[in-house]
C-alpha positions as CSV (number, residue, x, y, z in Angstrom):
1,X,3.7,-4.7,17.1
2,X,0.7,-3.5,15.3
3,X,1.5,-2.7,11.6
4,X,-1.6,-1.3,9.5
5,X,-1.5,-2.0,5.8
6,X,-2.5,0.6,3.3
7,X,-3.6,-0.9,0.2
8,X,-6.3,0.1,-3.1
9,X,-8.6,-2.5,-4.3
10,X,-9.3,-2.0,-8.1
11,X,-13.0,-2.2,-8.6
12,X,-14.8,-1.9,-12.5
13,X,-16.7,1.3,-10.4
14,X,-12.8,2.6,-9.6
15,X,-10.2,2.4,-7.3
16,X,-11.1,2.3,-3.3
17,X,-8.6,3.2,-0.5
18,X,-8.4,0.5,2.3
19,X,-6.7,-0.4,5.1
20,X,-5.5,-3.8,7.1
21,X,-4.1,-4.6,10.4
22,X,-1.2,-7.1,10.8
23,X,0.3,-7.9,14.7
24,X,3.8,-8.8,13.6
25,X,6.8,-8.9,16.1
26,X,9.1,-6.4,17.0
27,X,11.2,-5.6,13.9
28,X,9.7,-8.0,11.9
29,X,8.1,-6.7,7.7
30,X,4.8,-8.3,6.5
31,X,5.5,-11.4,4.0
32,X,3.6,-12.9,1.1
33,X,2.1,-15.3,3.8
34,X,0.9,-12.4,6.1
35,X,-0.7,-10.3,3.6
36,X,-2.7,-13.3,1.6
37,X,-4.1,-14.4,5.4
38,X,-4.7,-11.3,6.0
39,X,-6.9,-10.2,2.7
40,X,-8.5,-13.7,3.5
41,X,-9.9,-12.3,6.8
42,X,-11.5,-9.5,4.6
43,X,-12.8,-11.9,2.4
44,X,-10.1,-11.0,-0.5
45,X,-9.2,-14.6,-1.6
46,X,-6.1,-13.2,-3.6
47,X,-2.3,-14.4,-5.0
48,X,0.8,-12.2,-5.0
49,X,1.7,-11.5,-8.5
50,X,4.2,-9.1,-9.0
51,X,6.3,-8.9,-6.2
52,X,8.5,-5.8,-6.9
53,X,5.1,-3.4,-7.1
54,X,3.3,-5.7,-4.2
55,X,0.6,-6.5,-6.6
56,X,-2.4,-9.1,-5.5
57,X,-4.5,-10.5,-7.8
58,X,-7.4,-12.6,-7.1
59,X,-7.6,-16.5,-7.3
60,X,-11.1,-16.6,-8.8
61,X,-11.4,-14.6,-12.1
62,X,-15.1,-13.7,-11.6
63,X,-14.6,-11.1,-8.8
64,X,-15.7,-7.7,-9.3
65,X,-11.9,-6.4,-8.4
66,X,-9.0,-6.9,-11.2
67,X,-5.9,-6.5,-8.3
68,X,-5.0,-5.3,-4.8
69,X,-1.9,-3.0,-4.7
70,X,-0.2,-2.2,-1.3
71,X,0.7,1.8,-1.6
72,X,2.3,1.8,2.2
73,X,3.3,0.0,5.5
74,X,2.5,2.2,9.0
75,X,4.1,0.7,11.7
76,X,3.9,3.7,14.2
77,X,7.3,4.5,13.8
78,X,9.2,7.5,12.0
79,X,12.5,6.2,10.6
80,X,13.6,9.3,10.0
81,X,14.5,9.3,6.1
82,X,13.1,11.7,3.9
83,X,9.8,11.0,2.2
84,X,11.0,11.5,-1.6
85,X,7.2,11.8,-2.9
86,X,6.0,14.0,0.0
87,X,8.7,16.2,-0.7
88,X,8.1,16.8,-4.2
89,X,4.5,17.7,-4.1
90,X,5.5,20.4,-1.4
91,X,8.3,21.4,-3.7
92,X,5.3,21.9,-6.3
93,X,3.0,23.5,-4.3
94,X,5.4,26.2,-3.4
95,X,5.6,29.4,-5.6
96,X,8.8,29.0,-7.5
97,X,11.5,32.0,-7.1
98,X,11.6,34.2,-9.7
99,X,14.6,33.9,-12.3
100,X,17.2,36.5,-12.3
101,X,18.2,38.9,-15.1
């Protein structure tokens, strides 16, 4: 199964969207081991350190990027739960109704 990881690469010029590919099997999430080989292929020589906000930083400290942070996982498939953060910028985008009297 093809999964295609969305991630941001933290540059001193700014922030730049990216994305990888991962063949996992069936079922199967990306681990720590999967993502590192993975930003070794595109020549991101990196460490997982924070784990909770899927944060990477890199193993040499003279790189022109300060971290890696994974924003979203796209495996092809809709699981069906609401997207939370989707929801509220439609909800903002919408004009609000009009209090009553």
């Amino acid at each position: 199964m093809e999964c295609i990881v969305h991630f941001e690469v933290n540059h001193t010029e700014g922030v730049k969207p990216l994305r990888g590919l991962l063949f996992l099997d069936e079922g199967q999430i990306p681990g720590e081991k999967e993502l590192v080989d993975m930003f070794k292929d595109m020549k991101f020589d990196v460490r997982l350190d924070d784990r909770e906000k899927l944060i990477f930083k890199p193993v040499n400290p003279g790189e022109t990027y300060s971290e890696i942070r994974i924003t979203s996982f796209d495996n092809g498939k809709t699981d069906g739960k609401e997207d939370h953060n989707l929801k509220s910028i439609v909800g903002n985008l919408l004009p609000q109704k009009p209090n009553g009297l």
